[in-house]
N, C-alpha and C positions, 0 to 999 in steps of 0.2 A: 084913873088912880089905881082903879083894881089892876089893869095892865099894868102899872109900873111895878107893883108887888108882885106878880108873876115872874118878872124879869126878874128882879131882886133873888126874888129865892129860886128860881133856875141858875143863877150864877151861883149862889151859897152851896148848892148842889156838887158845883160842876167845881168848884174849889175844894169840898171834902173830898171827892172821887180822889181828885189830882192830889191831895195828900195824904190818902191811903197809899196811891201808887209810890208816891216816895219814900211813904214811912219803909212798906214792903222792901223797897229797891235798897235800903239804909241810907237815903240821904236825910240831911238834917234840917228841919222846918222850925221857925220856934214857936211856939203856943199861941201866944198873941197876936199872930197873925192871920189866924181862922175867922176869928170875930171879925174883922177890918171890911167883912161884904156886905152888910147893911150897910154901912155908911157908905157906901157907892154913890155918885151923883147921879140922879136920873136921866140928866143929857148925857154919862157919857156914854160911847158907844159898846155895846154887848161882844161885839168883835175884840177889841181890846184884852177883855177881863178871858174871855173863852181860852187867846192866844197865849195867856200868860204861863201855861202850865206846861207849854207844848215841847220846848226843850229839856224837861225833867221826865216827860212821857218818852222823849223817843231816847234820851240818854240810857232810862228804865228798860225800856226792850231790847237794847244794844247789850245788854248787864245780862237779860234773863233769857236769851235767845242761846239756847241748845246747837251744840252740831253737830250732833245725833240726826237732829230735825232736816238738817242739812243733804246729811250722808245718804239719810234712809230714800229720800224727794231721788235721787240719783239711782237707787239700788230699783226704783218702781220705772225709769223712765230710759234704762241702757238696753239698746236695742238687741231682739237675741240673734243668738251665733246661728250661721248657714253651713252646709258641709256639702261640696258638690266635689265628685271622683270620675276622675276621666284617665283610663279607662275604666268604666263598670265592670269590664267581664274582662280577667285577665292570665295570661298564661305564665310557666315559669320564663323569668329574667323580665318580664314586661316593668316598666316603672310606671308607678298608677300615681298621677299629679291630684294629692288633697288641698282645694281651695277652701279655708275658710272663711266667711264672712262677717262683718258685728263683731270683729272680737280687736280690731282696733286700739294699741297700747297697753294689750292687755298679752299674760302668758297662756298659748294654746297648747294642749298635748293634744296629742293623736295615738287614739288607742285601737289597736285589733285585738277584737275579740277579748276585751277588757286589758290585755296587755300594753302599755303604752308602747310604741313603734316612734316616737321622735317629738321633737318641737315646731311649728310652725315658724317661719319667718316671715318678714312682712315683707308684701309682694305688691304689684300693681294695684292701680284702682285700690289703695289700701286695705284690700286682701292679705291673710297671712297664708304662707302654701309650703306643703310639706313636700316630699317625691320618696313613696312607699316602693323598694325594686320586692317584687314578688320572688319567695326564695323557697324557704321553711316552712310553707304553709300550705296543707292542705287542698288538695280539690276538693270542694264544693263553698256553702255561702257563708260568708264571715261578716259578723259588723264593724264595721267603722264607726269611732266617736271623736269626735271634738269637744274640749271638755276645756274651758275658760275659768276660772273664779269671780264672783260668785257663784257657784251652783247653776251656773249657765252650761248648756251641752247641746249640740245636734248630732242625728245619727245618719249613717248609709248604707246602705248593702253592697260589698265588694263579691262578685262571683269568679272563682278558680276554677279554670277548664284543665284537667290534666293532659299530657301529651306524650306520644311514647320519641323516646330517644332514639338515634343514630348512632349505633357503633360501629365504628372501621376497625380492621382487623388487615394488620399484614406480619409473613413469617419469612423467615430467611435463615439459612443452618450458619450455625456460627460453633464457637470454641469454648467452653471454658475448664480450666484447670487441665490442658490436654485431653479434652472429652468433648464428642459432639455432643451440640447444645442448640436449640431454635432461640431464635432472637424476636421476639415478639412486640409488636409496637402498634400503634392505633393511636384513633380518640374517639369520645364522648360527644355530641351535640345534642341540641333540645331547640326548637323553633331558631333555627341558624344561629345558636348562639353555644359556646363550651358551656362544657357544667362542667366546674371545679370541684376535687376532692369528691369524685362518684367512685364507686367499691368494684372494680373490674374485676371477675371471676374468669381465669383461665380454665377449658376442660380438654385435656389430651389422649387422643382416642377412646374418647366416654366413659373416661376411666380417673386418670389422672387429673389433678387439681392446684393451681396457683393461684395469689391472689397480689392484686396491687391497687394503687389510688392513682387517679387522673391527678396532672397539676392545676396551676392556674387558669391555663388556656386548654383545658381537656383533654392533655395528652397524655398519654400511657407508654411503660418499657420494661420488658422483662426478658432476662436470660435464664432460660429453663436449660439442665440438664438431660438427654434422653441420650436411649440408645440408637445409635443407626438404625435406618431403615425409614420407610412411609408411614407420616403421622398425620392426624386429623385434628384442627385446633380451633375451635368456638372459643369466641370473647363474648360474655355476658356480665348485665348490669343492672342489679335491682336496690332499690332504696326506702332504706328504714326510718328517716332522720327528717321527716315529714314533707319531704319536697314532691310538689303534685306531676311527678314522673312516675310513668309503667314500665316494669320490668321490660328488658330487652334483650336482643341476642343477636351478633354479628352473624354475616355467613359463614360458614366452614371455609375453611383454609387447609390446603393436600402440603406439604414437605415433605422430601425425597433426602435421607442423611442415607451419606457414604458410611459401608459397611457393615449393613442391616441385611436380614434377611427378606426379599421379600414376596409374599404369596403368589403374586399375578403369574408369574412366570407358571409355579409351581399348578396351578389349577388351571393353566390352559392344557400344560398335560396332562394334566389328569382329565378334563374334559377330552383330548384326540384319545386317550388311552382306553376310553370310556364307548366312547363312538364306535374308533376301529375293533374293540372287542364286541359291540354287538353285532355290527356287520359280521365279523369272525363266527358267530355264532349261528349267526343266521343261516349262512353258508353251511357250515359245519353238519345243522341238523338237516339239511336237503339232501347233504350225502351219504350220510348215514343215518338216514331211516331207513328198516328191512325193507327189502321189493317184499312183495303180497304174493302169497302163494300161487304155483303155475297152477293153473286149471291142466285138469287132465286131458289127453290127447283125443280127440273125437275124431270119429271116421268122414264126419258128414264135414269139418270147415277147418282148415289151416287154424294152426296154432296162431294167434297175435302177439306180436313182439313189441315192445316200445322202442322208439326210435333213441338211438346212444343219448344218451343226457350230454355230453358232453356238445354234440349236432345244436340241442336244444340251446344251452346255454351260449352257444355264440350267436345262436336267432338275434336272444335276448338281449343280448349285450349291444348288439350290432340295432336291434330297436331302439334300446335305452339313449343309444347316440353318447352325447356328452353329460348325459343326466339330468338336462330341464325337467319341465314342465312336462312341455310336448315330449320325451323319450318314454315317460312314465305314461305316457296315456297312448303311446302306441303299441308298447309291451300288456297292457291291460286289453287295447283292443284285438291284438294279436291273438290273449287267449279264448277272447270270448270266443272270436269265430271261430277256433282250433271247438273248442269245446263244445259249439253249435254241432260241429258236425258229426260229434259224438252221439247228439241228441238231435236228430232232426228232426222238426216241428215243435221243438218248444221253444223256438221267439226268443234264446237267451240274448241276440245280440242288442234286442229294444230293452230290458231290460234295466233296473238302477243297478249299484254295484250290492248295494246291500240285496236287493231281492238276486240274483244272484249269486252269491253265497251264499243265501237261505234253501234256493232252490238245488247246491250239493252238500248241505248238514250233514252229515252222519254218514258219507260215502267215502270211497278212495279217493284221493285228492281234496276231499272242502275243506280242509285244514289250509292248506296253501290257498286255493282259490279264494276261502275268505281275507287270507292275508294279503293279497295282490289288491283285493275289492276294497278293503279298510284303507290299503296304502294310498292308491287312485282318489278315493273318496278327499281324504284328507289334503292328498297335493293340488286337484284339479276341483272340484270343488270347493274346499274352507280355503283356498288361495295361501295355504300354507307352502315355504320356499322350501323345494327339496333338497335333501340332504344327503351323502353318499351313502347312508343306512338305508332313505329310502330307495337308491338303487340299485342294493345287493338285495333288498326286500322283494322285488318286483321280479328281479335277474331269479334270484331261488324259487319265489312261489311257483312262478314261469315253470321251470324247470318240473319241480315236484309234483306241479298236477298234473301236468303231461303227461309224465311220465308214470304216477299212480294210477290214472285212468286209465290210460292203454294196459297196464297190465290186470288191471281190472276187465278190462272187455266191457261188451255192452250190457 
């Protein structure tokens, strides 16, 4: 009996709950139907009375069911977004393929370095993938974002390698307005690719100055006005406008315009004119230097006379040969033994060329003899190529100490 009154009032129970939830939900109960649970029969069964509430209960939650609750269950369980860049490390014109992942039906940007650079499209393996061409953008490291709504984002590190340029450079004389003119033309490259719209600086004999823009395909054209004659033309190209190239510079380019004046001619003669006047000179002073006072007549030994210089100088000349090497070291050794025998016993023939001419400093002849010793030294030791100076150099010293010494005496 007491059990059956348990049941009783666990159903009375379980009938208020269910018509609070109704009252709440605004459906309409009518009053006299709460009392009706005592009077329950005790056979019937407890399953019955529990079930009777069950479609006001789930009608009620259908009523009071949020889609907040809904939205928010989805905002905790959307998988995050991937950002994967290939390539990592890239140079200018490179395209760096951004894959992102998780981000499925949904709008992705792609930002460098906070700036947005594009939209994602949807790609394989339902990937969205962007293609970044590297242009404007510095060498060194930049981040990559991917950035979805919600407040979804993955990030990457893109690295800029800069590279220096290729400029070609060609000139050709050309016309304009009846006036010689260089016709200048080239192009720009960067990792085998043109760079479009690069600032070409002409410079014209390190002096003058032009300027032009590469087109689409990196090609460049300028018609410069000059005067006749040979010019010198460098194409250079440096960049302000952030793109990770280094300043560059073509080679030099020579053009020859009709009707110019031009130097070379003019300073090869002035080099011969230059030469044959020191040879001239050289000459000049072996002939006229004063002969050295005659020594007075002695009883006891013949006067000494020097042998005609003019004797001497066809020696010399006839040693010299055709002016080598070898002519210059025959006329050097000619004098030394000539001069040995002025000085017998002093060994000048073993001799260097400098001890030498140290050994006749400050006598009649060391002026020359040091000149022959200097010439010698220079052509046949330093392997320097002689020259017609140094053959009237050796032909005069030749001569001059000869012939100072003998009138010297011993």
């Amino acid at each position: 009996m007491v059990a059956i009154n348990i049941r009783r009032a666990a159903c009375a129970i379980v009938v208020l709950v269910c018509a609070c939830l109704v009252a709440g939900a605004g459906a309409v109960l009518p009053l006299n139907e709460t009392p009706a649970a005592p009077g329950l029969d005790a056979a019937a069964p407890v399953e019955n009375v529990t079930a009777a509430p069950v479609p006001v209960a789930a009608n009620a939650t259908a009523n009071a069911t949020p889609v907040v609750t809904a939205n928010a269950t989805a905002v905790m369980t959307a998988a995050p977004l991937t950002l994967v860049l290939e390539p990592s490390t890239a140079v200018y014109g490179d395209v760096v393929q951004c894959t992102v992942g998780g981000g499925a039906n949904a709008t992705v940007r792609i930002l460098v370095d906070g700036v947005e650079a594009g939209r994602a499209v949807p790609g394989g393996d339902g990937a969205q993938v962007l293609d970044y061409t590297v242009d404007r953008l510095p060498a060194g490291v930049h981040v990559v974002m991917a950035e979805a709504a919600p407040l979804r984002t993955a990030e990457a590190v893109l690295e800029v390698v800069a590279v220096d340029p290729v400029v070609l450079l060609e000139v050709a004389p050309a016309e304009w307005e009846n006036q010689t003119a260089l016709l200048c033309t080239g192009n720009v490259t960067a990792a085998g690719r043109p760079v479009p719209d690069a600032p070409v600086r002409l410079v014209f004999d390190d002096s003058g100055t032009a300027d032009c823009t590469t087109g689409p395909e990196g090609q460049f054209e300028l018609l410069a006005g000059v005067v006749g004659g040979s010019h010198r033309v460098v194409a250079s190209v440096a960049f302000a406008d952030g793109r990770p190239l280094n300043p560059a510079s073509s080679a030099a380019v020579s053009a020859e315009l009709p009707g110019g004046f031009s130097v070379l001619p003019v300073l090869a003669v002035i080099v011969v004119l230059l030469v044959g006047a020191g040879g001239f000179l050289f000459w000049r002073r072996g002939r006229s230097e004063p002969p050295a006072a005659a020594a007075p007549p002695v009883d006891e030994a013949p006067e000494r006379t020097a042998p005609p210089p003019e004797d001497l100088r066809a020696t010399a000349r006839r040693l010299a040969g055709d002016g080598g090497r070898a002519g210059i070291e025959a006329v050097y050794r000619e004098l030394a033994a000539r001069l040995a025998k002025e000085r017998p016993g002093a060994k000048l023939q073993t001799m260097t060329p400098r001890e030498l001419a140290a050994s006749f400093e400050g006598s009649p002849g060391g002026i020359a003899v040091a000149r022959v010793a200097a010439c010698y030294e220079a052509v046949v030791y330093s392997g320097r190529a002689p020259t017609p100076v140094d053959v009237e150099t050796v032909v005069e010293g030749f001569v001059a100490a000869l012939s100072e010494t003998a009138r010297a005496g011993p």
